[in-house]
Every structure is written in structure tokens, then in C-alpha cells.
C-alpha positions in Angstrom: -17.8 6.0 -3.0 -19.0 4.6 -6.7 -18.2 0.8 -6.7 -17.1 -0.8 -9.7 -16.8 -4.7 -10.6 -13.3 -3.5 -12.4 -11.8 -1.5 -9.9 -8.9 -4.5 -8.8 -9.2 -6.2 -12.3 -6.1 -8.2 -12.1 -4.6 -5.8 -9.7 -3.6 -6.6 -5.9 -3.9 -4.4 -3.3 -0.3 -4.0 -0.9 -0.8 -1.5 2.0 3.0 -0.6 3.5 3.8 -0.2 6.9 0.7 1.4 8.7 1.4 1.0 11.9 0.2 1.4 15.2 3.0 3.4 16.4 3.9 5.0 13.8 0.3 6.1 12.8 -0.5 9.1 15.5 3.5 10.5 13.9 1.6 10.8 10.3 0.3 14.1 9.2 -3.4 13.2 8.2 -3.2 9.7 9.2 -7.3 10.2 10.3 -7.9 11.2 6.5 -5.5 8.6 5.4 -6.9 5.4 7.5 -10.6 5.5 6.5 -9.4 5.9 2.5 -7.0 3.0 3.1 -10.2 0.9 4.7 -12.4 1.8 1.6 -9.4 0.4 -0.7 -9.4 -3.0 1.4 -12.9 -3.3 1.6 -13.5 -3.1 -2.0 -10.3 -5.9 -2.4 -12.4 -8.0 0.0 -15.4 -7.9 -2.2 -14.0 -8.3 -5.1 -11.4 -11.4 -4.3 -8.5 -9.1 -4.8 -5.2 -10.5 -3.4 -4.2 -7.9 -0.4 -0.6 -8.2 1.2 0.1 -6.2 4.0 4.0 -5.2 5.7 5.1 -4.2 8.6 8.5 -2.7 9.5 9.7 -3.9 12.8 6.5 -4.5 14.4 8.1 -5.1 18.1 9.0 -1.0 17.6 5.8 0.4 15.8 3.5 -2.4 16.4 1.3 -4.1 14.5 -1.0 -2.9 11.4 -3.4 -0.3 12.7 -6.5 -2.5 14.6 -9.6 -1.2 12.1 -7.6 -2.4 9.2 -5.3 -5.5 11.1 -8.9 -7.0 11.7 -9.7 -7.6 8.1 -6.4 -9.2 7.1 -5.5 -12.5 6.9 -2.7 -13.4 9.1 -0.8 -15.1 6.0 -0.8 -12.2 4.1 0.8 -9.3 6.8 4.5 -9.4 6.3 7.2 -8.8 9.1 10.5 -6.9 7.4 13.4 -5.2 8.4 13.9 -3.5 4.7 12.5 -0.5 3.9 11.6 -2.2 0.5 9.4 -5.1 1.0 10.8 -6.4 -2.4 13.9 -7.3 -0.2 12.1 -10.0 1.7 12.6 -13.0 1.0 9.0 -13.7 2.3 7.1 -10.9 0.6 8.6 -11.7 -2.7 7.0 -15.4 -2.7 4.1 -14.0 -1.3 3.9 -11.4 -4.7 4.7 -14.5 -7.0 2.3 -16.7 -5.5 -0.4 -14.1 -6.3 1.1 -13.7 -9.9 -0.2 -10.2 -10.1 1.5 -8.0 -12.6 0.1 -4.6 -11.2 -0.3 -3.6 -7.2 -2.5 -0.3 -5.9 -0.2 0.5 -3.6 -1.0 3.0 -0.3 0.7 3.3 3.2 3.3 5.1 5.4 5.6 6.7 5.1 5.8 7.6 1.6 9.6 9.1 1.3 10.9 5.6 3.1 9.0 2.4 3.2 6.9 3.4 0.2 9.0 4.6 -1.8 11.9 1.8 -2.1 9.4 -0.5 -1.9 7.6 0.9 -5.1 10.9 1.4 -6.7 11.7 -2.2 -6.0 8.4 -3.5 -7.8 9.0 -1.1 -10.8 12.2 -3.0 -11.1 10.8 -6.2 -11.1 8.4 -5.2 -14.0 5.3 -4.8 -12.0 3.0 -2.2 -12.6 2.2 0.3 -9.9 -0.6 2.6 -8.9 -0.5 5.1 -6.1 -3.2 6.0 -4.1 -1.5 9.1 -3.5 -4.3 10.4 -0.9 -3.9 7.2 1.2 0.2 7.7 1.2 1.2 9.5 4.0 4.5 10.6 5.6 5.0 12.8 8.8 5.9 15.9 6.7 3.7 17.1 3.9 6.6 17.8 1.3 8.3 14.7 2.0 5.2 12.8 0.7 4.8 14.9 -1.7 8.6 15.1 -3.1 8.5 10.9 -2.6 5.1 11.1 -4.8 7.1 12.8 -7.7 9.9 10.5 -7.5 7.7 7.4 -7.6 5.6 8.8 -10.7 9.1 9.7 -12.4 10.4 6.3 -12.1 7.0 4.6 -13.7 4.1 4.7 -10.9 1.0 5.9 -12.0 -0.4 8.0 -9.0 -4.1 8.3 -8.5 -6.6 8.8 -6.1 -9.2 6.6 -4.1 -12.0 7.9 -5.5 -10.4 7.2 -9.1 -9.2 3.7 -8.0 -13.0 2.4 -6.5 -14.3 4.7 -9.1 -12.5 3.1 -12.1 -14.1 1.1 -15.1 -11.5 -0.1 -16.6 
């Protein structure tokens, strides 16, 4: 992957729900992963802010171990919502950060991702999919949620474009 010093300019980087049981249920999730690990490891290097979620973590576990190991405790998210922006927690976390646009990737891409998107578009905040590391357990509900997301405001992209990106 081509590494640029603007990929994350004044974006964060918020991975939804990509859980250890609910990762082996995703169709592709060993494509999905290793994209999702490119996208934090280029927020690591370049000081990105990274928040993480997980939906009921006692029934799908935690964040999936290659990726739970380069978070910071502080910044994974317990909810019960499928939107994240419904958390009381997650929402102080996002205005801490101050970010006005999020990359966004995760699982699964018709629930968890998609209100949760929808609730950040209307808050104002500027999204971009990685739509090749959002995943769902059926193909054409990703794909039907992707459409949805891009008609309500989200710009959908892919890795490559968003590590790739100069500007």
C-alpha cells in the first residue's frame, strides 16, 4: 500500500463492531480484517484519533485479537445501540477528539454500521466508507446498506484510495 502523510488529515478513524464472535459469521471477514489493520496501522503512525465499538461484547466478544492489540483500552466502546452515536460514552469520546470527518469500516454494514453512520451524518460529521473493509454476513445486504449510507451523505471509498490519498 502507497502511504501518504495526508491520508487521516484531520480525519479519525472509528472501526464498528468487529467482533470475535461475530467475525467467522461475516462473508469475507479474512479479506476484510487485514484491510481494516492496514487502516489502523496507518492511524497509529500518523497520530490519528481511532475509536473502536463493540455491541454486547459478553455475546460476540471482544474486538477481534490482531486488531484488539493495537487499541487503547480508552478508546474501545461497550454499547447496546446499534448506532454508536446513541452512547452516551461514545459521543464524548467523538467530541473530545473534535474531529469533523471519521473513515469509517466494520461489521455488519446493514445494522451497526449503518445507523451508526446515519447518526454521525446527523450530527454534521463528515463520513467516509471504506466500503471494502464493511462487511455484513450477506453480500447484498452490505451492498444495499453501502447505497443507503452514500444516499444519505457518506462518501464510500476504498482502502487503497484512503492510504493512498493526497489530499
Amino acid at each position: 500500500m502507497v502511504h501518504s502523510p495526508d491520508a487521516f488529515k484531520g480525519a479519525g478513524l472509528l472501526l464498528v463492531d468487529i467482533q470475535q464472535r461475530l467475525a467467522p459469521a461475516i462473508l469475507g471477514a479474512d479479506h476484510v480484517i487485514p484491510r481494516i489493520a492496514a487502516l489502523l496501522q496507518e492511524a497509529r503512525r500518523s497520530n490519528t484519533p481511532i475509536l473502536a465499538t463493540e455491541q454486547y461484547s459478553r455475546g460476540l466478544g471482544h474486538t477481534v485479537a490482531e486488531l484488539r492489540d493495537r487499541l487503547a483500552p480508552e478508546d474501545v466502546f461497550e454499547k447496546i445501540h446499534f448506532a454508536a452515536t446513541r452512547e452516551p460514552a461514545f459521543r464524548d469520546a467523538l467530541n473530545r477528539h473534535g474531529r469533523q470527518r471519521w473513515i469509517v469500516a466494520g461489521m455488519e454494514a446493514h445494522v451497526c454500521v449503518l445507523q451508526t453512520v446515519l447518526g454521525l451524518l446527523a450530527a454534521g460529521v463528515e463520513v467516509t466508507l471504506a466500503g471494502d473493509a464493511v462487511a455484513s454476513r450477506v453480500d447484498l445486504n452490505r451492498r444495499l446498506a453501502l447505497a443507503r449510507m452514500a444516499r444519505a451523505g457518506a462518501r464510500i471509498s476504498d482502502t487503497q484510495r484512503i492510504l493512498g490519498a493526497t489530499g
